[in-house]
N, C-alpha and C positions, 0 to 999 in steps of 0.2 A: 659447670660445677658438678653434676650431677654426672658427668662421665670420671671426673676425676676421684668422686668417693668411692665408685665402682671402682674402679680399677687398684681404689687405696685396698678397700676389704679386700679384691682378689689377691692382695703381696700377701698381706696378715696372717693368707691360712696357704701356707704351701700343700701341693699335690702330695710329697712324701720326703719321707728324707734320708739323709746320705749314710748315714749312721748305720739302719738296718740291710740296707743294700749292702753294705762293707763288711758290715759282722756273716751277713750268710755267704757272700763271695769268702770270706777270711775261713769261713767251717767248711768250704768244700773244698781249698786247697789244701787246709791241714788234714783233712781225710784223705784226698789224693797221695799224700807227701807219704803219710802214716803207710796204704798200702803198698805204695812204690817201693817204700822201704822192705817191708814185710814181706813182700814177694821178689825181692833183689836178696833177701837172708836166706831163702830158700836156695837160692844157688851157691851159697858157698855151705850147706848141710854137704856129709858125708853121704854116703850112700847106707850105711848101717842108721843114720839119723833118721835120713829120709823114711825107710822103711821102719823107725818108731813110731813117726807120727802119720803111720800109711801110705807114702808117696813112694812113686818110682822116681827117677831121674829125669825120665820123659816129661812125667806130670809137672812136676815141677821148674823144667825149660817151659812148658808150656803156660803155668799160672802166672810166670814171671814175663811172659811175652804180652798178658792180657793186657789193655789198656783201663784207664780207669772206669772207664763207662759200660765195660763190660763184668764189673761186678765180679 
């Protein structure tokens, strides 16, 4: 009896739960997606664009090659 209350309390109180684990997986591929975007726009700028908002051509082959983990 006394192993079965044990074991009852330990269901009662789960370790964590699925909800916040999903919400911060769900915020770090909408941020992935957001920059992927954002650095795939940079390749269809002109070259008179590029050079408004300070990039070369280079730089900007380059920022769109980064992957997400390198910021």
């Amino acid at each position: 009896m006394a192993i079965e209350t044990f074991y009852a309390g330990a269901a009662v109180k789960p370790r964590g739960s699925f909800w916040p684990i999903f919400r911060r997986a769900w915020r770090v591929y909408r941020a992935w997606r957001i920059k992927r975007h954002t650095r795939y726009a940079l390749l269809e700028l002109t070259d008179e664009q590029l050079r408004d908002v300070g990039l070369t051509r280079s730089e900007a082959r380059r920022e769109a090659g980064k992957s997400y983990f390198w910021d």
